[in-house]
N, C-alpha and C positions, 0 to 999 in steps of 0.2 A: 566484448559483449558479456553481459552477468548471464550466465548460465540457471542460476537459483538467486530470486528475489532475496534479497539481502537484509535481514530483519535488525533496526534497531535497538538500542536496551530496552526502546518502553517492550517491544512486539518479541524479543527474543524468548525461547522457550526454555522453562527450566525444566530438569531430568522428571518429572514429576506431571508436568503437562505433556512432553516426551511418549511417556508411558501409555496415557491417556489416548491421544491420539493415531498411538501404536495399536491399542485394543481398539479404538471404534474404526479405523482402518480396515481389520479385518472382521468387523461383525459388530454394522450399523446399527442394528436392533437388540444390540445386549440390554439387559436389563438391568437397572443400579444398581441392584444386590449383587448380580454377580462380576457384572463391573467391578464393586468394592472390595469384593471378595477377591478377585481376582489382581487386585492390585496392590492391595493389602491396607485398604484407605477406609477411614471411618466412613459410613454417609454424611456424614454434617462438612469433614473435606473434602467428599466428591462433590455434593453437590456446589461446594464454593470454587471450586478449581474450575466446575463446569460453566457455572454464571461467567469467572475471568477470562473460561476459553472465548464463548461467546462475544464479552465485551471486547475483545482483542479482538473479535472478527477472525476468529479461526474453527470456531464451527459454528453450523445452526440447528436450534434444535426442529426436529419437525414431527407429523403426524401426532400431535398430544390429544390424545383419546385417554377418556378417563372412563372406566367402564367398573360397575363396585365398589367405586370408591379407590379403585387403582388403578394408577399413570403410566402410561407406555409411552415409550420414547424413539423416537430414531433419530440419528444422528447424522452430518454430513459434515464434510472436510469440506472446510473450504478454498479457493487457489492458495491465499494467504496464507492455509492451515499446512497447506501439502509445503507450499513452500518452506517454511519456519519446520515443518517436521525433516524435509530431507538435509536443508542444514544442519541441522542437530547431529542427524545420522551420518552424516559426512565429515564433521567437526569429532564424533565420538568414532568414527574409524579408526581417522588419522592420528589421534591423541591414542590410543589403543596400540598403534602400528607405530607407534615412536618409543612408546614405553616399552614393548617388545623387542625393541631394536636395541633400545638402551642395555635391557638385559642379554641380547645376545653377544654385545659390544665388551659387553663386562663378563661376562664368561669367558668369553674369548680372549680376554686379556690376562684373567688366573691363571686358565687352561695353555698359555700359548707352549712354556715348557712341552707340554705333554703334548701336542698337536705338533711343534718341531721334530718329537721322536716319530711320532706316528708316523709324518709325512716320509721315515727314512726307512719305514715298512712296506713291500711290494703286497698292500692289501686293500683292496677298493672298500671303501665304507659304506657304510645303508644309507637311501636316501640322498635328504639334504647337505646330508652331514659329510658328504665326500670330498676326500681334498684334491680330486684329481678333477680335469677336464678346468682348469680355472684358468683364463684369457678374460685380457683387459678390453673392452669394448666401448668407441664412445659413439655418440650417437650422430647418423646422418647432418648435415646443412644442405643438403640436397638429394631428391631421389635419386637411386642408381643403378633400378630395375624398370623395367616397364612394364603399364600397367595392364597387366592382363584383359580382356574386356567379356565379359560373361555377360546370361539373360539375369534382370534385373528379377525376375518370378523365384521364389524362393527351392520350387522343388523342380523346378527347370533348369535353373542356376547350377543345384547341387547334381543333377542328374549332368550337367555337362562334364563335371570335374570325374564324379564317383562314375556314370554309366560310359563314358565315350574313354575314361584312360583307365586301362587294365593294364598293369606292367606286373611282370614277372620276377625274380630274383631265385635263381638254384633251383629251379622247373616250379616254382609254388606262386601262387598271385599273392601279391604285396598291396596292401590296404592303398585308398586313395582317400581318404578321410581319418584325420586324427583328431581329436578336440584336447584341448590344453586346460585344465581347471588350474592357474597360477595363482591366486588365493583364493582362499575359504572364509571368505567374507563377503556380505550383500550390506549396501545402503537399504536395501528397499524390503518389506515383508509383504509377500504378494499371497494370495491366498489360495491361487493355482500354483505356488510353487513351496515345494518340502522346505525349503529356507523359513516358511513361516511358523513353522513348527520347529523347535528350539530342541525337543528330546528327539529329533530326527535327523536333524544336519543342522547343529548349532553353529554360531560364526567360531570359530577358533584362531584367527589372523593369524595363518600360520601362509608361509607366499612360498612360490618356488624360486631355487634361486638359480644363477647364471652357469652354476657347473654343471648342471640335470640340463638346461637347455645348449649347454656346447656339446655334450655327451648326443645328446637326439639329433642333432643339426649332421653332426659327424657320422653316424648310425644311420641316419634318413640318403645322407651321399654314399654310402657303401652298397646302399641296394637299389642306387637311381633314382629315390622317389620322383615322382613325377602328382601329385596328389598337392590337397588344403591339408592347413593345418590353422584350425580355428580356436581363439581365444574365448571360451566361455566356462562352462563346468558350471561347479557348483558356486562360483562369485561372481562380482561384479568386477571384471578384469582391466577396468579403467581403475583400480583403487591402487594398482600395483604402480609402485614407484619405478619400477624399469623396465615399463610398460616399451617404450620406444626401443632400447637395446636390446630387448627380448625377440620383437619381431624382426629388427634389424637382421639379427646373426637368424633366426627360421629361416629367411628369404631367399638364404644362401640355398637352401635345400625343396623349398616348396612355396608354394601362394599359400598368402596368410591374410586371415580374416578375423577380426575383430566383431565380437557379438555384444553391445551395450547399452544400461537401460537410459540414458544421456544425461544424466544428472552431473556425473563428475567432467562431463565435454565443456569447451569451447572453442575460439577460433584456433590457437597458436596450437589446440591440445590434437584438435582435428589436422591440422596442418604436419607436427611432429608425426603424427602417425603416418601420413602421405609419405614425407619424406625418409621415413623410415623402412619404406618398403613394403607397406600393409596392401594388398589388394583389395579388400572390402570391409568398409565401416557399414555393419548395422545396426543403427539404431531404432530402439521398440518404445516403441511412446505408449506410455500408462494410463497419463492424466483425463487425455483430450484431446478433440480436435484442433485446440488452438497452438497443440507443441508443430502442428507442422508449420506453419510461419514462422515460427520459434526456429525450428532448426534450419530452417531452409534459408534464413538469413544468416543464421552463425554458420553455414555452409559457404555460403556466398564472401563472408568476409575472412574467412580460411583461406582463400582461393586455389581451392583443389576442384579439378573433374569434376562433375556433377553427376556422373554417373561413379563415383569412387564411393559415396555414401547412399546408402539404401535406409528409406524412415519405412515404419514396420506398424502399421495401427492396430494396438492391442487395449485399447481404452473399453475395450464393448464389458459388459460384464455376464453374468453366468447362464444368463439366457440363451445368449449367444455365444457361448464357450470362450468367451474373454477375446476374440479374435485369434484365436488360437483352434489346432489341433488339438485336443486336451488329451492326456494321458492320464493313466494310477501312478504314475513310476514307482512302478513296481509294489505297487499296494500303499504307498505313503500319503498317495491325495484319493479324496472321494470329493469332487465339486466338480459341475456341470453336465451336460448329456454325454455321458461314456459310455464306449463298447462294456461291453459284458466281458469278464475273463473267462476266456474261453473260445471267443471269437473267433479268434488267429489263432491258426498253428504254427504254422513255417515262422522263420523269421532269418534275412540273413542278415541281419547287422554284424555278429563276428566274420560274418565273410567277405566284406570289406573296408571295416573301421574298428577303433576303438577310443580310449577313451583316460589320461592320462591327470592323478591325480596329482596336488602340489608336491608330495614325497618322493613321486616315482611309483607309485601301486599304478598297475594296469587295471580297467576296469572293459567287462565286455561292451558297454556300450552304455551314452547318456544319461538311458532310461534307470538305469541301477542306483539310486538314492539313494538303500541303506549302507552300499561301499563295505559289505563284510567279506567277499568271496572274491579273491585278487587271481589275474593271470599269471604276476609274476610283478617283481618289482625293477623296474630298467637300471636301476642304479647296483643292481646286483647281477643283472642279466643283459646283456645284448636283444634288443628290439625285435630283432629277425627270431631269433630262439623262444622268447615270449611267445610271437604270432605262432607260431609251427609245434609248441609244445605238447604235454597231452592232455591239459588242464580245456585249454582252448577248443583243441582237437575233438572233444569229447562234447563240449558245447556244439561248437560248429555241426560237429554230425547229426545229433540229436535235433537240433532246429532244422538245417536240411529238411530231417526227417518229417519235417513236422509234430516233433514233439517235446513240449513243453515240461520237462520231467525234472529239471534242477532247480534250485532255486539262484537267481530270484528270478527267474522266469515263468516258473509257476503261478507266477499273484500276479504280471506283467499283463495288459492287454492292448498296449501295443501294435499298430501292422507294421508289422518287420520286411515288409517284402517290396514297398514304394520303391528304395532304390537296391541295385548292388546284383543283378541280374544276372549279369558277365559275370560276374564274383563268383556268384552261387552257383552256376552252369560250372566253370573251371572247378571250385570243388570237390562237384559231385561226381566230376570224371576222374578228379584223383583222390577220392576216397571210393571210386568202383557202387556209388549210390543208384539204384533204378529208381530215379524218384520222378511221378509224374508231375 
């Protein structure tokens, strides 16, 4: 099955219509001045690029009200449009992530001398950049865990994993929610998500690689995990080229779930991920209601569990909070009906998760977009010493507390308190908290 409608020379888009589509994607009603302005296009090329978007049947124009002698516009993507745009974006990943590769490849071949000596040094490196923890992994031809079976409702689901398993390790609770950001890259610019804002969390194709995940696999069996460890963060983690040996070798130590917006899916890709040991594919449809026939058949010709993939209808738009719980994270979006900050005090998310970027930087949770203020980084630190340090320690109490006093929790409005209940009760007995 074609996943993205497959656009010929005549219909294929150039970097230039790309763009075009990029901006009325996220604001239908821009005006052609700052359209041009903003794209850096004379008006006599916008408006010709606009007429060929058009004739290609990739958008339509609408509402043409002329009011003073001046034209307002709105604008609509159409299937055709969305289609030819995420190819594009999926075409300019992979071209991005080869070139990156290339240059890692060739670095790595000047450097190899000096990475020979290094490796004869008893000194763990930063990051990605570590030469230890490296095991050759190939990928499943058949599943070889069974598949866990949880409520299909998303914060029932997660309430069975995070509220019903509290395990301990050295008298302290150990998280039962990890999320994985393995690269830093999106096909998709969505306009609930800091991704679409480029001075906020630009793409950088920067991917995590197999030593940081043998390192956490080995660290998550030291202290029992018994918890998810889900694939999403700040990319689209279907982009990742080893995507399947990545979950493989997690599954050793925890259920694993994959978070995706299903562009880069189809049958054999859904299937690889089964076999690999993923507990739960979800996929979030953007476009419409017509992705769920769409996926429900390239489910079907996968032939995996029907209860192994979860479709997630997020197509509604700002009226209706996209389908979504909307957040600020952490002040970086203002779009749809949000709480006020300030709303929420308490929050226990450090009390029973966190949040793990492509480097190795720990992040307190999710919600943290700008990624300035780290726990600690695993690739320099043992996992269990991050969780229990004082950096955390001093978050954790103060949210107990109910109080919002560091950043980025300060601009966060957020309810931190849906799950992790068990969490934050264990806590507060071993930090001596009287917290009603």
């Amino acid at each position: 099955m074609i996943y993205i409608q497959k656009m010929n020379d005549k219909t294929k888009l150039s970097k230039d219509y790309f763009d075009i589509l990029k901006c009325i994607s996220t604001d239908p009603n821009i005006s052609q001045k700052n359209l041009s302005t903003k794209l850096g296009f004379s008006i006599g090329k916008l408006n010709y690029s606009l007429k060929e978007l058009v004739k290609k049947e990739f958008i339509e124009i609408l509402n043409l009200n002329e009011t003073n002698k001046l034209k307002s516009f709105s604008y609509r993507i159409t299937s055709l449009g969305i289609s030819a745009k995420n190819e594009f974006a999926e075409n300019l990943v992979i071209e991005n992530i080869e070139v990156l590769e290339k240059i890692i490849s060739k670095t790595k071949k000047n450097n190899k001398t000096d990475l020979d000596l290094g490796n004869k040094i008893e000194k763990v490196g930063i990051g990605h950049n570590s030469a230890f923890f490296e095991e050759t992994i190939e990928e499943n031809v058949r599943r070889t865990k069974p598949l866990f079976k949880t409520i299909e409702t998303n914060i029932k689901r997660r309430t069975v994993i995070v509220d019903d398993i509290m395990s301990t390790h050295e008298g302290y609770p150990i998280p039962s929610w990890i999320e994985l950001s393995i690269i830093d890259v999106c096909n998709r610019s969505c306009s609930f998500c800091p991704k679409s804002d480029h001075k906020i969390a630009p793409d950088t194709y920067q991917r995590m690689q197999m030593n940081l995940i043998n390192k956490l696999t080995d660290e998550l069996k030291e202290i029992e995990y018994k918890g998810s460890v889900t694939l999403c963060g700040y990319g689209e983690p279907m982009l990742h080229k080893e995507i399947n040996i990545i979950c493989k070798k997690l599954s050793e130590a925890a259920f694993v779930e994959v978070v995706t917006n299903g562009d880069p899916l189809n049958p054999k890709k859904i299937h690889d991920l089964f076999v690999n040991n993923v507990n739960k594919l979800l996929i979030s449809m953007y476009d419409g209601e017509h992705q769920v026939s769409k996926f429900k058949k390239m489910i079907k010709d996968s032939n995996v569990p029907e209860d192994f993939v979860i479709l997630r209808d997020r197509w509604y738009d700002a009226k209706t909070d996209f389908g979504l719980k909307l957040t600020n994270r952490t002040g970086t979006i203002n779009i749809g009906n949000q709480e006020k900050v300030g709303t929420y005090k308490k929050c226990f998310y450090p009390s029973y998760q966190f949040l793990i970027d492509w480097n190795g930087d720990i992040f307190l949770c999710p919600q943290d977009w700008h990624r300035r203020i780290t726990m600690g980084n695993m690739m320099q630190e043992n996992i269990f010493s991050i969780w229990t340090n004082k950096i955390i320690t001093k978050y954790r109490k103060n949210l107990l507390n109910g109080k919002r006093v560091d950043n980025p929790c300060t601009t966060c409005n957020a309810e931190g308190t849906i799950l992790g209940k068990n969490h934050a009760k264990a806590w507060q007995e071993i930090y001596n908290l009287d917290v009603k």
